[in-house]
C-alpha positions as CSV (number, residue, x, y, z in Angstrom):
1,X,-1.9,-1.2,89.6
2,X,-1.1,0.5,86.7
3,X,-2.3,-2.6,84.0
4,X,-5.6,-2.1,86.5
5,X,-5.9,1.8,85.6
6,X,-5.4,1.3,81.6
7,X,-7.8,-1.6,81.4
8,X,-10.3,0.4,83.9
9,X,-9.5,3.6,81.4
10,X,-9.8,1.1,78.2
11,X,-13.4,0.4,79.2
12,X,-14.6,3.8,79.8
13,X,-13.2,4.4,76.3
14,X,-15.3,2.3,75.2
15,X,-18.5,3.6,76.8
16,X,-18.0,6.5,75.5
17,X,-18.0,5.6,72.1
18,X,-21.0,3.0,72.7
19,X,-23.2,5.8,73.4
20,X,-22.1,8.3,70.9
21,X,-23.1,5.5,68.6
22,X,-26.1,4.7,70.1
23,X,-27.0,8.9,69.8
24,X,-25.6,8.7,66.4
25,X,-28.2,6.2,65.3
26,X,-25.0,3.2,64.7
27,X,-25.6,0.7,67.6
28,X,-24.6,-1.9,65.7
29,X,-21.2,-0.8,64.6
30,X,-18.2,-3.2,65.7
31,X,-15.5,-0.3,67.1
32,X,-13.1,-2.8,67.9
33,X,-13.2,-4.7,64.4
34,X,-13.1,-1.1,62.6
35,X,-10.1,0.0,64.3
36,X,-7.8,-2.7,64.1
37,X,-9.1,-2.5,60.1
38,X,-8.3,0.8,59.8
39,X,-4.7,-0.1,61.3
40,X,-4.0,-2.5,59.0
41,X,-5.2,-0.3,56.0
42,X,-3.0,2.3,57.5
43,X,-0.1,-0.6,57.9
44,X,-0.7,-1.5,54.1
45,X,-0.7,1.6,52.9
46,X,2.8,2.2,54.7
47,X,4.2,-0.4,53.3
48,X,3.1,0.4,49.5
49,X,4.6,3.8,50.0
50,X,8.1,2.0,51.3
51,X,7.3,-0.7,48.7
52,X,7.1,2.4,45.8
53,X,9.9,4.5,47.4
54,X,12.2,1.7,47.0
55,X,11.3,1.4,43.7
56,X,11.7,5.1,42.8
57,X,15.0,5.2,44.3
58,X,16.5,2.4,41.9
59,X,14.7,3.6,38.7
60,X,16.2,6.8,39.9
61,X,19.9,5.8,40.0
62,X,19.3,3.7,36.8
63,X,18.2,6.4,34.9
64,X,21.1,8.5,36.2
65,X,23.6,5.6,34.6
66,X,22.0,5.6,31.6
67,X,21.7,9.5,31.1
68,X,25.3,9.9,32.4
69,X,26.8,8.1,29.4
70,X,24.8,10.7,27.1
71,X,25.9,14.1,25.9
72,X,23.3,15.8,26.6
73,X,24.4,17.5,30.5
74,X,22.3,17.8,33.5
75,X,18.8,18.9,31.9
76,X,17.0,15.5,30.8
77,X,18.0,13.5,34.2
78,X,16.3,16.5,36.1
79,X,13.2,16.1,33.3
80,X,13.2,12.2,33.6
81,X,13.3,12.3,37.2
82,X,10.6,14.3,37.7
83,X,8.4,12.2,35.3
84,X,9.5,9.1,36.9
85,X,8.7,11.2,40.6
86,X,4.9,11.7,38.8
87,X,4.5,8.4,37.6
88,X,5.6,6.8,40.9
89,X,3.5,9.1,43.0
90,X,0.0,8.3,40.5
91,X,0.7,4.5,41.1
92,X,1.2,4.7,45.1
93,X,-2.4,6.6,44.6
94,X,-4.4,3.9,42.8
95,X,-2.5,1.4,44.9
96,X,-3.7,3.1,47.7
97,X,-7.1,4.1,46.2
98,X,-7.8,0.5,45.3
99,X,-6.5,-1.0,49.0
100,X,-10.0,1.2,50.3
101,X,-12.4,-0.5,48.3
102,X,-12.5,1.7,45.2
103,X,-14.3,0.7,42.1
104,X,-12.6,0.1,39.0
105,X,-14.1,2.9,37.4
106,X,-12.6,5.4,39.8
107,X,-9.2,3.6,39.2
108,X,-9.5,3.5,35.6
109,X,-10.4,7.2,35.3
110,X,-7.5,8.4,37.9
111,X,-5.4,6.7,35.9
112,X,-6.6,7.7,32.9
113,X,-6.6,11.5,34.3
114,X,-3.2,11.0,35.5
115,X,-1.4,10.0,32.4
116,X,-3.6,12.6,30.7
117,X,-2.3,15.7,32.9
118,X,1.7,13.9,32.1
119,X,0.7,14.4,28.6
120,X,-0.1,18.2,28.9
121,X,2.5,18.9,31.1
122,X,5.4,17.3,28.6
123,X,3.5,19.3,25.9
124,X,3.7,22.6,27.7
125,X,7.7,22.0,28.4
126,X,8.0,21.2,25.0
127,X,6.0,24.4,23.5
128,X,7.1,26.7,25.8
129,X,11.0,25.5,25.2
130,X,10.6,26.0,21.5
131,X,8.1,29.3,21.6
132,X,11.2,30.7,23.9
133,X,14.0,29.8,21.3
134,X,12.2,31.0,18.8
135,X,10.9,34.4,20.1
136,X,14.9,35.1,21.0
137,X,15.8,34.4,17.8
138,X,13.6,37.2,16.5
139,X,14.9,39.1,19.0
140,X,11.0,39.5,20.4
141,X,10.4,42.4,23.8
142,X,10.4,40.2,27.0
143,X,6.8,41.9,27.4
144,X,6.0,40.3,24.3
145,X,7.5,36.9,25.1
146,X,5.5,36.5,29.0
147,X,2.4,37.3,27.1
148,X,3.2,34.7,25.0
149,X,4.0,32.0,27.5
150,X,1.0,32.8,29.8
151,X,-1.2,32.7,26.7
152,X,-0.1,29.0,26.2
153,X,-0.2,27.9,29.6
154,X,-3.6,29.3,30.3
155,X,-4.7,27.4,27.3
156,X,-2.9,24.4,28.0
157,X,-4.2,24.1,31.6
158,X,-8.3,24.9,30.4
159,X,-7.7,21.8,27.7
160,X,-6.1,19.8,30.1
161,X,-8.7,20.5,33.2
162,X,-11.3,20.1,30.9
163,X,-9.9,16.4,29.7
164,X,-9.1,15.4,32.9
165,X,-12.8,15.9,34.2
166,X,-13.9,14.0,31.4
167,X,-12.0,10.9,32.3
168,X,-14.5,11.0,35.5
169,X,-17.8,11.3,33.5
170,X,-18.2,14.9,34.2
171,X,-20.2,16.8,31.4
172,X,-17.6,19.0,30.0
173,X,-20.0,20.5,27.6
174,X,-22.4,22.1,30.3
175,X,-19.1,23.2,32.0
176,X,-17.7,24.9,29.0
177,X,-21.4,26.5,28.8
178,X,-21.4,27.3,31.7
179,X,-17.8,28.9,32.2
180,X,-18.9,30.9,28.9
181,X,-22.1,32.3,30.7
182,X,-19.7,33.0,33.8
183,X,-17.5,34.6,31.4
184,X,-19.8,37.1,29.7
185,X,-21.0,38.1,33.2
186,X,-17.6,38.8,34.7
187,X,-16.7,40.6,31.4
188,X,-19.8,43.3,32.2
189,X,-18.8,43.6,35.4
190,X,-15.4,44.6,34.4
191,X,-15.2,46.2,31.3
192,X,-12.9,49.2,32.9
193,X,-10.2,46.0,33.6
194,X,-10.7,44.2,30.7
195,X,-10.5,47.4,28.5
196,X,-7.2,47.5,29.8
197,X,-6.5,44.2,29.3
198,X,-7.1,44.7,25.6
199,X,-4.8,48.2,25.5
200,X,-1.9,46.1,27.3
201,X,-2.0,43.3,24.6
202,X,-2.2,46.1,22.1
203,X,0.9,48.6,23.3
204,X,2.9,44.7,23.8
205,X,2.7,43.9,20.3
206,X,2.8,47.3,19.0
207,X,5.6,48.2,20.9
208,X,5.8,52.2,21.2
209,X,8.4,51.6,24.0
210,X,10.1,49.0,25.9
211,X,11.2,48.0,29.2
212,X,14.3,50.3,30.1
213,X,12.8,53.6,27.9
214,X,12.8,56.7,29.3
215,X,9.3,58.4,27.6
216,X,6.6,60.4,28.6
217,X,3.2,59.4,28.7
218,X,0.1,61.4,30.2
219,X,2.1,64.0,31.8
220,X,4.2,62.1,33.3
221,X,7.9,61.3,32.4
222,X,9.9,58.4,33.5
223,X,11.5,55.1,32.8
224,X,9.9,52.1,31.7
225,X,9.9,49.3,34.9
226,X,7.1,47.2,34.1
227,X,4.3,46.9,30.9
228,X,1.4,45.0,33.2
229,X,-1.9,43.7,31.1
230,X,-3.6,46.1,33.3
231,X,-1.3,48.5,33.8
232,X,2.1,50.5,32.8
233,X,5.0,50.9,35.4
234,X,7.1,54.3,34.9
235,X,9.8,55.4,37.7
236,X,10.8,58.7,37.6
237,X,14.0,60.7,38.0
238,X,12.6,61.4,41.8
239,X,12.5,57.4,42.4
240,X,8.7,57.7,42.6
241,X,6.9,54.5,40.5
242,X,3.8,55.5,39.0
243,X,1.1,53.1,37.2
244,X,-1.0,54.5,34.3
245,X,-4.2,51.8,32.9
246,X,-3.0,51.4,29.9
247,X,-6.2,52.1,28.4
248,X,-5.1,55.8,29.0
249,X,-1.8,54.8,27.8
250,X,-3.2,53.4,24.5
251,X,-5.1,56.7,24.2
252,X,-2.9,59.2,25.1
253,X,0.4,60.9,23.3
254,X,3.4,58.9,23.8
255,X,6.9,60.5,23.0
256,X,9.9,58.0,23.3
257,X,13.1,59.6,24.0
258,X,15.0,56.6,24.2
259,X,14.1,54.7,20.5
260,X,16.4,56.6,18.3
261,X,19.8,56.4,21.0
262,X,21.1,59.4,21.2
263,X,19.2,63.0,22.4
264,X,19.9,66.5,22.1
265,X,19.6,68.9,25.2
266,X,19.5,72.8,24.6
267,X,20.9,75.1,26.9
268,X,19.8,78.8,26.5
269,X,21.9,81.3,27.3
270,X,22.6,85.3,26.9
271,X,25.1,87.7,26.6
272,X,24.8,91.5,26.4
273,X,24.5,93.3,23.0
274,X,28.4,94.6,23.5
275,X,29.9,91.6,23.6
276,X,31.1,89.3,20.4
277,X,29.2,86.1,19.6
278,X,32.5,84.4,18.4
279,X,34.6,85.7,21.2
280,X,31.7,83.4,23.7
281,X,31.9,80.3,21.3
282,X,35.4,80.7,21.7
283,X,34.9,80.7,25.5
284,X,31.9,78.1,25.7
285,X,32.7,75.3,23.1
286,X,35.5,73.9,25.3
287,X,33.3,73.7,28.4
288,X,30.9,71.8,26.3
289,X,33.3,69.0,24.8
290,X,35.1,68.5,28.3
291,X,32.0,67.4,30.4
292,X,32.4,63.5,30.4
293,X,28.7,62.3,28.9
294,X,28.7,64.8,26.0
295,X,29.4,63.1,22.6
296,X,32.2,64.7,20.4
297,X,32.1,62.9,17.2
298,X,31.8,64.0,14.1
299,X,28.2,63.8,13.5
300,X,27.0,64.7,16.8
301,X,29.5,67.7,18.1
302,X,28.6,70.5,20.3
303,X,27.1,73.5,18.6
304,X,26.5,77.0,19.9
305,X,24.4,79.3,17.8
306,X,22.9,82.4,18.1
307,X,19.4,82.0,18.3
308,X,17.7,85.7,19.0
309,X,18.1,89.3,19.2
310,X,16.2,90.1,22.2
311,X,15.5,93.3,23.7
312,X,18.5,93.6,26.1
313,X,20.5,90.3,25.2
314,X,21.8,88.5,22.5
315,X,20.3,85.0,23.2
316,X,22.2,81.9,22.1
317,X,21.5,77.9,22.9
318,X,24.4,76.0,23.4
319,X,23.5,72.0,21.7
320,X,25.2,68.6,23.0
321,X,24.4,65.3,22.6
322,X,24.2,62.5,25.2
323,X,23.7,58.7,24.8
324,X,20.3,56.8,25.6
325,X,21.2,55.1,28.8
326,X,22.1,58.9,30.2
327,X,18.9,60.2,29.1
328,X,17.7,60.1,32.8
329,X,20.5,62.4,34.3
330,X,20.2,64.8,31.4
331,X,18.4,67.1,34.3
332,X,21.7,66.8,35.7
333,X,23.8,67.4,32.8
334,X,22.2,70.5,32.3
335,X,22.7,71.8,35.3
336,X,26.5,71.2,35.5
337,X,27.3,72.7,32.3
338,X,25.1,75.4,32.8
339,X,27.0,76.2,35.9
340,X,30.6,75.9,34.5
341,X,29.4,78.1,31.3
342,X,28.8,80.9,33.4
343,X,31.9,80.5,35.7
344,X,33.8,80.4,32.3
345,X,32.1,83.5,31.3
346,X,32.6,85.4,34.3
347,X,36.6,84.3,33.7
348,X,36.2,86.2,30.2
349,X,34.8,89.4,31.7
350,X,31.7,88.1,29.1
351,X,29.0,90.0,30.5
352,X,25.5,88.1,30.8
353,X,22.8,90.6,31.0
354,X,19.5,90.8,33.2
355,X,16.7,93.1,31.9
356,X,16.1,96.7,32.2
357,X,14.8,99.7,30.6
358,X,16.3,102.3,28.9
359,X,14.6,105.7,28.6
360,X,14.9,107.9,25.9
361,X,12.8,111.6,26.4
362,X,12.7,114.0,23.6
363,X,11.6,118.0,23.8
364,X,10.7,118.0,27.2
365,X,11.7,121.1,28.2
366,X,9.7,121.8,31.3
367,X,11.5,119.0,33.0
368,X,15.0,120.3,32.5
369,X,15.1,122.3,35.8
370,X,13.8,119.3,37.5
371,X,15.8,116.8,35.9
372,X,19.1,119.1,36.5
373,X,18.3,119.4,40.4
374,X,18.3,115.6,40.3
375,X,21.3,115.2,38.7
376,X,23.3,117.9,40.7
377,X,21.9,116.0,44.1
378,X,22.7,112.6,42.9
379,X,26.8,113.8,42.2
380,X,26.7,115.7,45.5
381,X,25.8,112.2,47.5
382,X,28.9,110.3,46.8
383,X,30.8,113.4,48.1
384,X,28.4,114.3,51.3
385,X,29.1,110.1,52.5
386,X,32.9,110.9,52.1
């Protein structure tokens, strides 16, 4: 019953595909004789894979005994395995190309292509290896260094696209006309991104900062995260990431406060006319060597100097250094010294002024009865509230 149903169901399957031929316009196709052909290509092509994986797997170990005698570590097995991987994978594919009935010329240029895109790849290892080595030995900005690399690999990958269509008899010279005319039009219709493009190449090899400086570019101050082609990364001491184009970085005033190490932070600070200037640097030089990311040596000591006589203060700016890599707490620093100056101030009985006005009136004699009432009911107040 059931060998009835499948053979009943087999013949239906059949029908089917007679008439869809038959609407098609391919009456006269054998379905039969092209499936049990397409099985056996499929069978073939199985075994040329199994055939090839074999293969693979013994080149594979034999390399592995022949680069374990060497010196040279675990770097060229990885690189000669992968090239054997490539080389094994392009032969299954024009084994497998040529088991469909494809002409010699298709074979000959996939090879042909094949070995040719080896070639470019083992040329952009080897470039890349020794641009690397020698871009560290120069000590060379990472910035720097990934512009360099992606400049290579986008030329290595146009050359090697361009010789790889060749192998196929494609006209490479109407292509690379017609990339150019492509190219011209994209550049019109973005000359805000390419402009900067341009600035980004320009502040890379220029250099007015680096990844990891603290500067301040267009109003905005912050640390150096990221320097983009199109734009420049800055995070700043609220953990807010900004991007400025660097074409308005390229334009605009740049100040670096990281380049030269160390910076100086001013404190400004006052102390009333009656008090001694030496008696306070007595009191305030202390507070300003203890704090932990001040620098005390001899070039760079705390200083405290008197900077202004004001109207109603004597104003003075206490000076201390702090390294590079605390330039984006010096908010911070400020505050806390600022804070144990005046405690230590208060401990001194050093009085720190606010303003007011003193008034001074001459020959006014018509206000003296006035005046005197004012006095006499002031000095009775203090006694009427007792």
């Amino acid at each position: 019953m059931a060998t009835s149903s499948f053979t009943l169901l087999w013949e239906q399957f059949q029908e089917s595909l007679q008439d869809t031929s038959n609407a098609l316009g391919m009456s006269g196709l054998n379905w039969q004789a092209l499936v049990v052909a397409g099985v056996g290509q499929l069978l073939v092509s199985l075994m040329i894979l199994l055939l090839f994986g074999v293969f693979y797997w013994l080149l594979a170990n034999l390399l592995k005994l022949v680069l374990g005698r060497t010196r040279y570590g675990e770097k060229p097995f990885i690189a000669g395995k992968r090239v054997l991987r490539y080389l094994i994978g392009l032969a299954v594919i024009i084994a497998i190309l040529a088991q469909y009935n494809a002409t010699d010329a298709v074979l000959k240029g996939a090879a042909r292509a094949g070995l040719m895109a080896l070639a470019f790849y083992v040329l952009w290892l080897l470039l890349s290896r020794g641009l690397t080595s020698n871009l560290s030995r120069h000590h060379i900005d990472s910035s720097l260094e990934q512009l360099c690399k992606n400049t290579l690999s986008v030329a290595l990958i146009a050359m090697g696209t361009i010789t790889v269509l060749a192998q196929f008899g494609f006209d490479v010279l109407s292509i690379v006309a017609g990339l150019g005319i492509v190219g011209i039009a994209v550049g019109f219709a973005a000359q805000s991104t390419l402009a900067n493009f341009i600035a980004g190449i320009t502040l890379l090899i220029e250099r007015p900062f680096r990844i990891g400086d603290w500067v301040q570019i267009h109003g905005e101050e912050g640390k150096v995260i990221r320097i983009a082609f199109r734009t420049t990364w800055l995070r700043t001491r609220d953990n807010v990431f900004t991007m400025i184009p660097n074409e308005r970085v390229a334009t605009s005033d740049i100040v670096n406060f990281s380049v030269e190490g160390p910076t100086r932070i001013r404190i400004p600070l006052g102390i009333a006319y009656k008090e001694s200037v030496a008696h306070a640097r007595e009191v305030i030089m202390p507070v300003l060597s203890a704090h932990p990311m001040v620098i005390t040596n001899e070039q760079m000591q705390p200083r405290l100097q008197l900077r202004e006589l004001a109207d109603s203060s004597l104003n003075l700016s206490a000076q201390v250094w702090v390294h590079a890599k605390d330039i984006e707490v010096k908010g911070r620093i400020s505050c806390e010294l600022l804070e144990t100056i005046k405690q230590a101030l208060d401990d001194a009985n050093i009085e720190m002024p606010f303003p007011h006005l003193q008034l001074f009136i001459d020959e006014a004699k018509g206000l003296e009865p006035w005046l005197n009432s004012e006095f006499k009911q002031a000095a009775a107040k203090p006694d009427a509230e007792h």
